[in-house]
mmCIF entry with sequence, helices, sheets and N, C-alpha, C, O atoms, coordinates in Angstrom:
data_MODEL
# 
_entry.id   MODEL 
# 
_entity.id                         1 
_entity.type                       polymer 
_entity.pdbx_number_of_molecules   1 
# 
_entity_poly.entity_id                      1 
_entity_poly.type                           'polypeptide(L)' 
_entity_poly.nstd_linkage                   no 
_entity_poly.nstd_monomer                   no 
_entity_poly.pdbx_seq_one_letter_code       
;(UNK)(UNK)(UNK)(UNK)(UNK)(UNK)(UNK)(UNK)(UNK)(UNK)(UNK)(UNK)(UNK)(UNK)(UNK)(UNK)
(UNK)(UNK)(UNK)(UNK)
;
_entity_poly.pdbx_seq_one_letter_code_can   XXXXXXXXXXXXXXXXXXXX 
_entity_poly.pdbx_strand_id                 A 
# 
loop_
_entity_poly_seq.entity_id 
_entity_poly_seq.num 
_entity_poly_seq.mon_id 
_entity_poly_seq.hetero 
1 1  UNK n 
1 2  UNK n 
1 3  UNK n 
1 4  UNK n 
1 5  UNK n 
1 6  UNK n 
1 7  UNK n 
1 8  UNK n 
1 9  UNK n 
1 10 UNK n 
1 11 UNK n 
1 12 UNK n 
1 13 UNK n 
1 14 UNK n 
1 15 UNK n 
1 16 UNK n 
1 17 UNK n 
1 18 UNK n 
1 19 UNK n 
1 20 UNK n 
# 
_struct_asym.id          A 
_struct_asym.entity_id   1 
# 
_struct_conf.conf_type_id            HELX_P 
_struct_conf.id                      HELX_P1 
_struct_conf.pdbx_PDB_helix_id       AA1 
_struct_conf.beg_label_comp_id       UNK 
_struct_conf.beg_label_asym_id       A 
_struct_conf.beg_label_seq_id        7 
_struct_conf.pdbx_beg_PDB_ins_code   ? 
_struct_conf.end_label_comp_id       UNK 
_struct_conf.end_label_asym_id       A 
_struct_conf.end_label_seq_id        17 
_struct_conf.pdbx_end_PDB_ins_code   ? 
_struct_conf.beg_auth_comp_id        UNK 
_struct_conf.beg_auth_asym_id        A 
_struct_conf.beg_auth_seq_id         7 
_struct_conf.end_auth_comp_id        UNK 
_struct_conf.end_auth_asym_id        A 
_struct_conf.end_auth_seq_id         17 
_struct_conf.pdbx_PDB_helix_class    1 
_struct_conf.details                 ? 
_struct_conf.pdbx_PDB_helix_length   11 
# 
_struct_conf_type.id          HELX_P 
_struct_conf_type.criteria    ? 
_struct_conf_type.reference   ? 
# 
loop_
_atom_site.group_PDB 
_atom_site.id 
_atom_site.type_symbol 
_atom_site.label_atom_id 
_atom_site.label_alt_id 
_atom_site.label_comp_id 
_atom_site.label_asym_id 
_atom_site.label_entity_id 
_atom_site.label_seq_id 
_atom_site.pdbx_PDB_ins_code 
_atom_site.Cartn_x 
_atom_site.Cartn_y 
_atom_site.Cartn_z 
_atom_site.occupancy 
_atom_site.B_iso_or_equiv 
_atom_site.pdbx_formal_charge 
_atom_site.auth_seq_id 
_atom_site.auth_comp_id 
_atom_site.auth_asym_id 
_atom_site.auth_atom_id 
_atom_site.pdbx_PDB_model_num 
ATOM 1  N N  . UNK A 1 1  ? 45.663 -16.954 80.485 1.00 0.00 ? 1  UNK A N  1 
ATOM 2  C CA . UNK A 1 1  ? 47.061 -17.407 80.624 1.00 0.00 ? 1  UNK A CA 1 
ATOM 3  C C  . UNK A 1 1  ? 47.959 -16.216 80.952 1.00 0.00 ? 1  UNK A C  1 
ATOM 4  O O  . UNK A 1 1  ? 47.514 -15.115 80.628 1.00 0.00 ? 1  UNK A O  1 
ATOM 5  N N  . UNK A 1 2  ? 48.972 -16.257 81.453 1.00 0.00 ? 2  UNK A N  1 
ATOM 6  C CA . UNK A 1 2  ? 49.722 -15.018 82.088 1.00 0.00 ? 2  UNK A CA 1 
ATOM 7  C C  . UNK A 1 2  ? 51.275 -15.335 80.915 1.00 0.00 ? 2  UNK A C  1 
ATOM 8  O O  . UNK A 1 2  ? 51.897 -16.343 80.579 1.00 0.00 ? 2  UNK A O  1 
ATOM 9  N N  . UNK A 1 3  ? 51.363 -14.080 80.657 1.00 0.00 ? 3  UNK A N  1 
ATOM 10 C CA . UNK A 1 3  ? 52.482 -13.566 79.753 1.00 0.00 ? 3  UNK A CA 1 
ATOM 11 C C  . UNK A 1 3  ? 53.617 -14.128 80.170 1.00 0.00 ? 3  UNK A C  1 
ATOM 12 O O  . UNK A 1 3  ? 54.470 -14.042 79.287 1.00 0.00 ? 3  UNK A O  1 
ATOM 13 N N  . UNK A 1 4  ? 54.073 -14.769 81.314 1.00 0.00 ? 4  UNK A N  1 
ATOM 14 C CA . UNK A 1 4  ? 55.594 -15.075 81.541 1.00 0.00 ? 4  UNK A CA 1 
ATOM 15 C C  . UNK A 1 4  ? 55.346 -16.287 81.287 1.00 0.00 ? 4  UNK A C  1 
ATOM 16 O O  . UNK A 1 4  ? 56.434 -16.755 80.951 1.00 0.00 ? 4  UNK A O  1 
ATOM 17 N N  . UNK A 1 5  ? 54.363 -17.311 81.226 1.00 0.00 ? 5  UNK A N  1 
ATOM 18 C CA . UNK A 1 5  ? 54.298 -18.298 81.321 1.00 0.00 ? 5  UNK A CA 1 
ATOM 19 C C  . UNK A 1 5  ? 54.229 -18.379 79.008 1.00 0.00 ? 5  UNK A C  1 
ATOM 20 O O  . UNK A 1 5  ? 53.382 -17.865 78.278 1.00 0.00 ? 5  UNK A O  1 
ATOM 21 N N  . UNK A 1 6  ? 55.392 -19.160 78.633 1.00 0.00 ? 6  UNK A N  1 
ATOM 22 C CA . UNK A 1 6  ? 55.296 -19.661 77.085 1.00 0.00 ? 6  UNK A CA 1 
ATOM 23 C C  . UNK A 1 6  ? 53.877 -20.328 76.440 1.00 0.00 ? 6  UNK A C  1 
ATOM 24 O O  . UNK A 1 6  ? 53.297 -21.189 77.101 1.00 0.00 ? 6  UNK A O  1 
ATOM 25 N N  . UNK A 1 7  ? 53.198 -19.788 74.786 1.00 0.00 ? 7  UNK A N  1 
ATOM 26 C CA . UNK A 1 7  ? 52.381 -19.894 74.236 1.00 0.00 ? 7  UNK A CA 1 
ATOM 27 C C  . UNK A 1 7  ? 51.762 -20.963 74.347 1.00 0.00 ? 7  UNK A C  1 
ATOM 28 O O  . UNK A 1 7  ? 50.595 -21.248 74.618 1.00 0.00 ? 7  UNK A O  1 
ATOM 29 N N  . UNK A 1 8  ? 53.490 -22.048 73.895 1.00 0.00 ? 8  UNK A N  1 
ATOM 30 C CA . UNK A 1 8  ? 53.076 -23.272 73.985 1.00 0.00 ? 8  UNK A CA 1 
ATOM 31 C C  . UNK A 1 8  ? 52.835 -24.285 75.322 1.00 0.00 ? 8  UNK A C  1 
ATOM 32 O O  . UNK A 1 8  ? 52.204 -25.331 75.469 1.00 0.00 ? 8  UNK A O  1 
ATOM 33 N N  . UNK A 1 9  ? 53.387 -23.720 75.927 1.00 0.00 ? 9  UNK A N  1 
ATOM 34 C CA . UNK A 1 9  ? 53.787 -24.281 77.540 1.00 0.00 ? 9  UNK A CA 1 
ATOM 35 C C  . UNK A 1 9  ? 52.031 -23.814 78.385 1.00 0.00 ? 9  UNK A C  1 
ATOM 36 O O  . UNK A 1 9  ? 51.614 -24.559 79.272 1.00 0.00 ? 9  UNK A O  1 
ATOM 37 N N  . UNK A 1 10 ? 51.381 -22.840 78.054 1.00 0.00 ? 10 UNK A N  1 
ATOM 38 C CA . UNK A 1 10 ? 50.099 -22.502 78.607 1.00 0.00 ? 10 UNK A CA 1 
ATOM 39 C C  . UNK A 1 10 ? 49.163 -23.016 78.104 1.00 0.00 ? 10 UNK A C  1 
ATOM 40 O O  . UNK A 1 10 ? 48.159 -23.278 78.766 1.00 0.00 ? 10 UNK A O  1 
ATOM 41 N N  . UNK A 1 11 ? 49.293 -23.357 76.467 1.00 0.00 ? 11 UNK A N  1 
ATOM 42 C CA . UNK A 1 11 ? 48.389 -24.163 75.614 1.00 0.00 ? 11 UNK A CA 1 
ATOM 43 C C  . UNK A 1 11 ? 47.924 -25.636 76.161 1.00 0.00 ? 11 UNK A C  1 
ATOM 44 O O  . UNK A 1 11 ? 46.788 -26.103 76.077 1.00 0.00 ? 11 UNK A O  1 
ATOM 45 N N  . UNK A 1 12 ? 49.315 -26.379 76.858 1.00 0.00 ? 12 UNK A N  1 
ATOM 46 C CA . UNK A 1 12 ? 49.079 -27.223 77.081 1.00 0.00 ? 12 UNK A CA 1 
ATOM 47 C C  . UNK A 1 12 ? 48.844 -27.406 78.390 1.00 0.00 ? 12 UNK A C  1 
ATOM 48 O O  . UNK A 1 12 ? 48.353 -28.470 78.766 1.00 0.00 ? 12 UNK A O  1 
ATOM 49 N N  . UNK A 1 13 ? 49.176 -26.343 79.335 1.00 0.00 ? 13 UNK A N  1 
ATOM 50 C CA . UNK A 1 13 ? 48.531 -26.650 80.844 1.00 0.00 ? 13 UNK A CA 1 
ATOM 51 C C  . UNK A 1 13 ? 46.863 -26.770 80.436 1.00 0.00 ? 13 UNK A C  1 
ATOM 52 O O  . UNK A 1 13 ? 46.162 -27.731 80.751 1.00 0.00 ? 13 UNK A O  1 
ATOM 53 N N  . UNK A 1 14 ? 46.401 -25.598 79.679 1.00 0.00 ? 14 UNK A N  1 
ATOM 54 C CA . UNK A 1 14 ? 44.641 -25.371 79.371 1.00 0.00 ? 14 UNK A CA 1 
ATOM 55 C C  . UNK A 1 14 ? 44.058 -26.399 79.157 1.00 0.00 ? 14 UNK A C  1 
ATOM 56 O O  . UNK A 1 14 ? 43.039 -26.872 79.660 1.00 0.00 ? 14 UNK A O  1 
ATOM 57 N N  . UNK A 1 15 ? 45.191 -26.999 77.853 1.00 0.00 ? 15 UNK A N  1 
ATOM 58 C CA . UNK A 1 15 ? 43.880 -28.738 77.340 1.00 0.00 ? 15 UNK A CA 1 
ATOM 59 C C  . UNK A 1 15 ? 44.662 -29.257 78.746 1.00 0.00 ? 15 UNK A C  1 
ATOM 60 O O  . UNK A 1 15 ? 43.547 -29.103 79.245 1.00 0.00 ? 15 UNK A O  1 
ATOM 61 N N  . UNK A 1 16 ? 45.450 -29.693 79.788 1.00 0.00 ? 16 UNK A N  1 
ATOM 62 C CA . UNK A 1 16 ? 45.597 -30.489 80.828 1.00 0.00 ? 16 UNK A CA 1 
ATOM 63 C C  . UNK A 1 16 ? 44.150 -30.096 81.473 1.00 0.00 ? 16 UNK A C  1 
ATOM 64 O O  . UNK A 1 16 ? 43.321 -30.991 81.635 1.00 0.00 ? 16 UNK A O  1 
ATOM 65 N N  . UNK A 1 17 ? 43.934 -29.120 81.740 1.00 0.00 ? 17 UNK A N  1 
ATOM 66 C CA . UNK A 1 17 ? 42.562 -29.021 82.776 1.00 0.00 ? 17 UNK A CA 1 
ATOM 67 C C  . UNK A 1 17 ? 41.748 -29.062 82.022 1.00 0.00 ? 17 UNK A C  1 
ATOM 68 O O  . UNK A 1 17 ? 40.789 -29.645 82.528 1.00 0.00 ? 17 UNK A O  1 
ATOM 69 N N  . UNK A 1 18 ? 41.475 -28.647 80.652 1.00 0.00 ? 18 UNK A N  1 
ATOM 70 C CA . UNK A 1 18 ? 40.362 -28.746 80.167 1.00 0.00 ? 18 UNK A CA 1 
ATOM 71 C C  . UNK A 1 18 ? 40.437 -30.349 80.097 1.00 0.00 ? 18 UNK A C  1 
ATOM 72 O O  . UNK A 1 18 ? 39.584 -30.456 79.216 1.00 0.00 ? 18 UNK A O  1 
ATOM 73 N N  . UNK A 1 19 ? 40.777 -31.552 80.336 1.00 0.00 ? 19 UNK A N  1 
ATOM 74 C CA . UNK A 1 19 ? 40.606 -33.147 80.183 1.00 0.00 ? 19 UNK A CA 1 
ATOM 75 C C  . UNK A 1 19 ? 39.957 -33.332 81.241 1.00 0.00 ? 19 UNK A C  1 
ATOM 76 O O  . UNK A 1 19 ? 38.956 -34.037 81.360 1.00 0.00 ? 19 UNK A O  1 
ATOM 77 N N  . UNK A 1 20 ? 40.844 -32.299 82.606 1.00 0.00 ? 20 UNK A N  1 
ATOM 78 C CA . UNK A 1 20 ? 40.167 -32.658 84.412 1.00 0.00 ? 20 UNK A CA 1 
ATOM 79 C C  . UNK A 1 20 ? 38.449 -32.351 83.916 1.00 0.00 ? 20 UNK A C  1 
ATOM 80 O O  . UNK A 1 20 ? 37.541 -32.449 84.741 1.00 0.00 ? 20 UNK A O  1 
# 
């Protein structure tokens, strides 16, 4: 995950692809 992007805001892109 890249630092500008928020803890929580990257947490949830990850489980989004981790579902794809």
């Amino acid at each position: 995950c890249t630092g500008l992007i928020p803890s929580t805001l990257s947490s949830k892109l990850e489980a989004f692809w981790r579902i794809w």
